[in-house]
N, C-alpha and C positions, 0 to 999 in steps of 0.2 A: 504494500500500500504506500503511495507516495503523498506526502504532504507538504502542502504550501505553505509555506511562513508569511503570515504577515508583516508586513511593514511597519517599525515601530521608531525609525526613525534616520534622514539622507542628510549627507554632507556633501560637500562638494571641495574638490582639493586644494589651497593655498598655491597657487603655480606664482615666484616670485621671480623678480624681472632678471635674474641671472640665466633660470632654467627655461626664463621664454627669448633670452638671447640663443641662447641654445637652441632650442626649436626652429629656430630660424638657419638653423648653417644648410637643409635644404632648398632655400631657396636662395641663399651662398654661393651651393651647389649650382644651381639653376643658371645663375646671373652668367657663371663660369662658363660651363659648357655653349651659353650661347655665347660668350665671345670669342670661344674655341670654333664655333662655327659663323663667325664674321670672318674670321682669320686663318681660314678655309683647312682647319685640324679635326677633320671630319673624326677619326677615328678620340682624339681624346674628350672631343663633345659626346661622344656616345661612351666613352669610360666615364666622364662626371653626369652624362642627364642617368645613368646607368644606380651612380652611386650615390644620386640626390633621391633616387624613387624609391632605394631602400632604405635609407635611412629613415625618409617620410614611412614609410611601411613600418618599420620599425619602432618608430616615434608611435605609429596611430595604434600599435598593437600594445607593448608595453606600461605607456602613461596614463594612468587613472582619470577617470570621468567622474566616479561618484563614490561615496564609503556609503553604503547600506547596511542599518544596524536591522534585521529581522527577528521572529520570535529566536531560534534557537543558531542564528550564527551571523558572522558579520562577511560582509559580502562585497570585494573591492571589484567597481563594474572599469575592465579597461574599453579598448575601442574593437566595435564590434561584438561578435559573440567571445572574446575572452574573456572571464572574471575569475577570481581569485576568492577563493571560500575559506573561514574558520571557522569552523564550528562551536558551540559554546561548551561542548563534551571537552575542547582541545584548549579552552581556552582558560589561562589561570587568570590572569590580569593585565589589565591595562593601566598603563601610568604613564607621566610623563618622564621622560628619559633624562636623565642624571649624565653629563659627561658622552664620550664615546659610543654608539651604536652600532650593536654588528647583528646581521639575517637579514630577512629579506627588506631591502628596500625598495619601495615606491618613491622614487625621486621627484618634487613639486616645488622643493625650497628645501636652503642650505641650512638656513637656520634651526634652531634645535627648539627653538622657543617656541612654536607652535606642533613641532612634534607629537607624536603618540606612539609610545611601543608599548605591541601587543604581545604579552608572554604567552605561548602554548608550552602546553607541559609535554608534548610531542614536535620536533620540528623545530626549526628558526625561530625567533621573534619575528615580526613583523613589525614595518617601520611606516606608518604614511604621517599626513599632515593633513587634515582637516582644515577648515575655513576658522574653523570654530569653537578648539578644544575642548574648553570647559562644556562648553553644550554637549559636544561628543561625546566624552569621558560621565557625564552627568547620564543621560541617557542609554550609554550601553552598562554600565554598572548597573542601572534601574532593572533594562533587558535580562543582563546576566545573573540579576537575583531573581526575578518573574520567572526565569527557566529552571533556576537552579532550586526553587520553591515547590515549583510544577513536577521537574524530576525527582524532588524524593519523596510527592505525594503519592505518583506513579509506582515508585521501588519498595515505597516501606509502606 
């Protein structure tokens, strides 16, 4: 039997003006390749428009759209059909992050100050940024004790 989580509550990710310089070195890319073909270098216009359309690919697969906290897991939507699941079974805590961060990052911003790492007692931590911390952290701890409530009325 498959169940649906409801939706209890979306963030949306912090992208700060460093990582949206960054974003931009495909169309870097772009600028290159066509003055590689003003300057009739057919073949390295077609190695940079080659290696501006993956990186875009890349870019649009990798980097977060949305953080969705649902009833029983938190749900990072990136572009298209990838997302990235925790479950609330894997999940010990979340806090904001003290010093150094290591597992899985979602890159949005360099800064630590809006941060959230997510502890699983299985697996990496997980690293995104939220718009919104305290909202975030407010509402998935609320999540995380409603499920954690739910399953040991279920078990016991």
């Amino acid at each position: 039997m498959y169940i649906v989580d409801s939706l209890v509550y979306q963030d949306t990710p912090r992208y700060d003006v460093y990582i949206k310089a960054i974003m931009l070195l495909p169309v870097f890319f772009v600028l290159m390749g066509t003055y590689s073909l003003i300057t009739a270098q057919t073949e390295a216009a077609i190695s940079v428009f080659a290696a501006a359309l993956l990186m875009a690919a890349i870019y649009w697969a990798i980097l977060p759209r949305k953080y969705l906290i649902l009833d029983s897991r938190i749900r990072i939507a990136l572009g298209g059909p990838f997302s990235f699941s925790i479950p609330f079974s894997n999940l010990e805590t979340a806090v904001e992050p003290r010093g150094a961060t290591f597992g899985i990052n979602f890159p949005t911003c360099f800064s630590s100050q809006r941060a959230v790492s997510i502890v699983r007692k299985k697996g990496w931590n997980v690293n995104i940024t939220p718009t919104d911390r305290n909202l975030f952290l407010e509402n998935l701890n609320k999540a995380l004790n409603d499920w954690r409530r739910s399953a040991s009325k279920a078990g016991g």
